[in-house]
C-alpha positions in Angstrom: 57.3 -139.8 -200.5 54.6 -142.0 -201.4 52.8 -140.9 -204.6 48.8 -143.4 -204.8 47.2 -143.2 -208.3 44.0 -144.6 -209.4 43.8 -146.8 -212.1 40.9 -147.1 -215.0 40.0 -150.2 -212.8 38.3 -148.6 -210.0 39.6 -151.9 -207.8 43.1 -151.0 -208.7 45.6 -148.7 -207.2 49.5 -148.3 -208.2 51.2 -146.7 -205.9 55.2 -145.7 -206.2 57.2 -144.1 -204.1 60.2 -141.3 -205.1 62.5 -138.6 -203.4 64.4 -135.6 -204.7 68.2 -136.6 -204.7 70.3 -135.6 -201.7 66.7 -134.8 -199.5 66.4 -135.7 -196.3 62.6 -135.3 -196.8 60.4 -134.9 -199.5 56.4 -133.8 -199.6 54.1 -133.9 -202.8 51.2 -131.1 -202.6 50.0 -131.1 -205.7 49.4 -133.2 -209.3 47.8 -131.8 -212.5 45.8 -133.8 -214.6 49.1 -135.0 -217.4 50.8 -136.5 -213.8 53.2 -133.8 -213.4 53.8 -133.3 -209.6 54.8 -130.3 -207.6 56.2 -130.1 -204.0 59.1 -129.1 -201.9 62.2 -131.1 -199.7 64.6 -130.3 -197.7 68.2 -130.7 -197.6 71.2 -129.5 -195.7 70.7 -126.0 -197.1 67.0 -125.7 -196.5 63.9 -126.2 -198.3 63.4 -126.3 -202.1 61.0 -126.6 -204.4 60.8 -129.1 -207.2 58.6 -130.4 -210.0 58.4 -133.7 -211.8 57.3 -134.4 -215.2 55.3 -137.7 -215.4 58.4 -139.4 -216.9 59.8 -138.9 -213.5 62.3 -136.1 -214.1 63.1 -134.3 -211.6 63.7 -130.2 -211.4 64.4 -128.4 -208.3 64.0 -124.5 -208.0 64.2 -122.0 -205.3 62.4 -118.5 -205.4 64.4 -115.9 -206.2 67.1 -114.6 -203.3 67.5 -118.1 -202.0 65.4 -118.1 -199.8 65.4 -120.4 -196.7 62.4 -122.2 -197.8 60.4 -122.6 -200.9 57.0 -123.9 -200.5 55.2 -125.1 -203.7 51.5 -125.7 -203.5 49.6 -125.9 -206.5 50.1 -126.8 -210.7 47.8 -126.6 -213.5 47.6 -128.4 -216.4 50.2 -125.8 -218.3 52.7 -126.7 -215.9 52.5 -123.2 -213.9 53.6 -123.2 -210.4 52.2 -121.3 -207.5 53.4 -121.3 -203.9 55.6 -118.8 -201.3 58.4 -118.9 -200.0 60.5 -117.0 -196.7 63.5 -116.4 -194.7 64.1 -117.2 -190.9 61.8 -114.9 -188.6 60.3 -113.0 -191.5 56.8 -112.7 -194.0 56.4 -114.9 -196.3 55.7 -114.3 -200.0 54.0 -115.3 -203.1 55.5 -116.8 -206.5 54.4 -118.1 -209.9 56.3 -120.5 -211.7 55.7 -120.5 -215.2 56.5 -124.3 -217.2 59.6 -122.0 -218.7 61.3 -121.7 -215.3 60.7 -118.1 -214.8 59.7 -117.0 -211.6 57.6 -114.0 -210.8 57.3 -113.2 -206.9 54.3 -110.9 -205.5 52.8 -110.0 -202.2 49.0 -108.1 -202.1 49.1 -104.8 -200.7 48.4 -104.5 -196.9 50.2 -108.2 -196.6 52.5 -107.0 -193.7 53.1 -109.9 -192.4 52.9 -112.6 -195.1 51.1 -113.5 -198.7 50.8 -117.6 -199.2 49.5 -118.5 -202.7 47.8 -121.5 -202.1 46.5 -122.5 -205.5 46.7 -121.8 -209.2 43.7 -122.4 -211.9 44.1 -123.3 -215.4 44.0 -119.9 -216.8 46.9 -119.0 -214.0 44.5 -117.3 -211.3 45.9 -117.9 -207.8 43.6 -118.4 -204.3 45.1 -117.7 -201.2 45.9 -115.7 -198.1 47.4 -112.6 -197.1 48.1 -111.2 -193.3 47.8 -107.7 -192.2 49.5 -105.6 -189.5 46.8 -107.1 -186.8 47.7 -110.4 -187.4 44.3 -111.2 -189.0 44.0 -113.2 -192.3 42.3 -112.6 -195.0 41.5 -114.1 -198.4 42.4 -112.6 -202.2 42.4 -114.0 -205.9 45.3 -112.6 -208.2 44.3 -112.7 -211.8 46.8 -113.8 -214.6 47.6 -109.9 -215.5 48.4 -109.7 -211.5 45.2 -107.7 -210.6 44.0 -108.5 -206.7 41.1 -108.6 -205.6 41.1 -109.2 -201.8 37.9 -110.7 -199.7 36.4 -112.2 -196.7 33.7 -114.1 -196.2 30.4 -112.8 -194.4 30.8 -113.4 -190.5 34.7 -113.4 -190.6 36.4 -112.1 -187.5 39.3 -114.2 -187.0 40.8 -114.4 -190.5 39.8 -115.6 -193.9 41.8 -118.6 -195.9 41.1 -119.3 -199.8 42.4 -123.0 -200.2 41.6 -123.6 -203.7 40.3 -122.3 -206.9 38.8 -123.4 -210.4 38.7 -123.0 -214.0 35.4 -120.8 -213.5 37.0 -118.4 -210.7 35.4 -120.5 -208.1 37.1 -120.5 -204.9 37.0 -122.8 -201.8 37.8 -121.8 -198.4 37.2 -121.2 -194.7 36.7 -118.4 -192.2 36.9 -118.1 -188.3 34.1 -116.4 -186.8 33.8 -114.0 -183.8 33.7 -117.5 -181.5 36.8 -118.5 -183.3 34.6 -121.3 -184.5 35.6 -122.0 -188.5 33.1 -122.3 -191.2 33.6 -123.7 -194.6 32.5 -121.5 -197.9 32.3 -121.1 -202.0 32.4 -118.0 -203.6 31.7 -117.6 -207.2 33.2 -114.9 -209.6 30.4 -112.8 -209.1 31.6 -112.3 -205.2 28.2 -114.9 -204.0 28.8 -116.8 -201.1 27.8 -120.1 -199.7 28.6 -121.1 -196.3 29.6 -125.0 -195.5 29.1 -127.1 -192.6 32.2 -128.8 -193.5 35.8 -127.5 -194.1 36.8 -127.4 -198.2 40.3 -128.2 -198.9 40.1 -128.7 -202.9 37.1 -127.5 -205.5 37.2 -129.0 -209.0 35.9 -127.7 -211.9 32.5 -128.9 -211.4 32.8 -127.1 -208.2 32.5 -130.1 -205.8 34.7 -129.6 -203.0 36.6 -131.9 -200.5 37.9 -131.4 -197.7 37.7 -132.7 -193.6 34.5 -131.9 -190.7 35.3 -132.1 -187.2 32.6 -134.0 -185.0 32.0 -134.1 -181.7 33.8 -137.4 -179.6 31.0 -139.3 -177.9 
C-alpha cells in the first residue's frame, strides 16, 4: 500500500509505503487529520480490518462473528471507525468502532438486503447506504445516539448513495435517475438539496466536495 502526504512545502510530497503483517493485500480508505489511517487486507482467512496510529502501529480487528470480510471506510479525528462488513452470499452490515476497540454493529430498518456505512463525522454521525427488498438503494444518516433518518434525493429512481458527511451534518452523494443516468448532490441538515453536475466522493467541513465527472470521448 502506498500511503502520499503533502508536505507544508506545497512542491514536496513524502510518500511511504506499508502492509499489515502476514497480508497478501492491503488497501487504505481513509486518514483523519492526526495521520491515523483506517483500511482493510486480506489474508488466508479473509478480509480484516485494521487501523494505524501515525507512529505506524498497527491494530487489526474484525466485526463481531468473524465475519468473512470487514470493510473499514471512514475515521474521524477521535479515532472512531465506521464501515460493514458480511459473510459469503449474504447482506452486508454496518459497524462503529470506537478508539477503545469496542464495536457496535447496526443495520437501518427496511435494509433487507445490506446497510454499508460509508463515512463517519467528527461528532460520530455516519452517511451511507442501505438496500431494500427491491434491490433499490437508498441513502440514511445515523446520529451518534443511533437515531436514522433515511433519504433520497429528488428525482431518484434507481437508488440513492451518501458517500460522505461533515462536521455540520452535511452530506455528499449521488442518485440514479429514471434514465439510470447518475447525478451528484449536497444535502444540508435541514433536508435542502443541491443537485451536482459532477459526482462527489468526499465533502469537508467547508462543504467543498471532490469527487470524479464522466465526459463524453470525442
Amino acid at each position: 500500500m502506498q500511503l502520499l502526504g503533502a508536505a507544508s512545502n506545497s512542491s514536496a510530497v513524502t510518500t511511504f509505503i506499508f502492509n499489515v503483517p502476514g497480508a497478501t493485500d492491503t488497501g487504505a480508505q481513509g486518514i483523519n487529520s492526526t495521520g491515523a489511517i483506517t483500511g482493510s487486507y486480506v489474508d488466508a482467512n479473509g478480509g480484516h480490518g485494521f487501523v494505524r496510529d501515525p507512529l505506524g502501529n498497527i491494530t487489526t480487528f474484525d466485526a463481531p462473528g468473524m465475519p468473512y470480510a470487514t470493510v473499514p471506510l471512514g475515521i474521524n479525528d477521535n479515532g472512531s471507525i465506521a464501515g460493514f462488513y458480511a459473510n459469503l452470499n449474504q447482506p452486508s452490515h454496518s459497524f462503529v468502532r470506537d478508539p477503545l476497540g469496542d464495536i457496535t454493529t447496526f443495520d437501518v430498518p427496511g435494509s433487507v438486503n445490506g446497510t454499508e456505512a460509508l463515512s463517519i463525522n467528527l461528532q460520530g454521525a455516519i452517511a451511507g447506504t442501505y438496500t431494500d427488498a427491491s434491490f433499490v438503494k437508498h441513502a440514511f444518516v445515523r446520529s451518534p445516539s443511533g437515531v436514522f433518518t433515511t433519504f433520497d434525493a429528488p428525482g431518484a429512481v434507481y437508488g440513492t448513495v451518501a458517500h460522505s458527511i461533515n462536521k455540520d451534518g452535511t452530506v455528499a452523494g449521488f442518485y440514479s435517475d429514471s434514465d439510470g443516468v447518475s447525478h451528484g448532490f449536497v444535502r444540508d441538515l435541514n433536508g435542502n438539496f443541491t443537485t451536482l453536475s459532477d459526482i462527489p466522493w468526499s465533502i469537508n467541513d467547508s462543504a467543498m466536495t471532490t469527487g470524479y465527472k464522466t465526459v463524453a470521448v470525442k
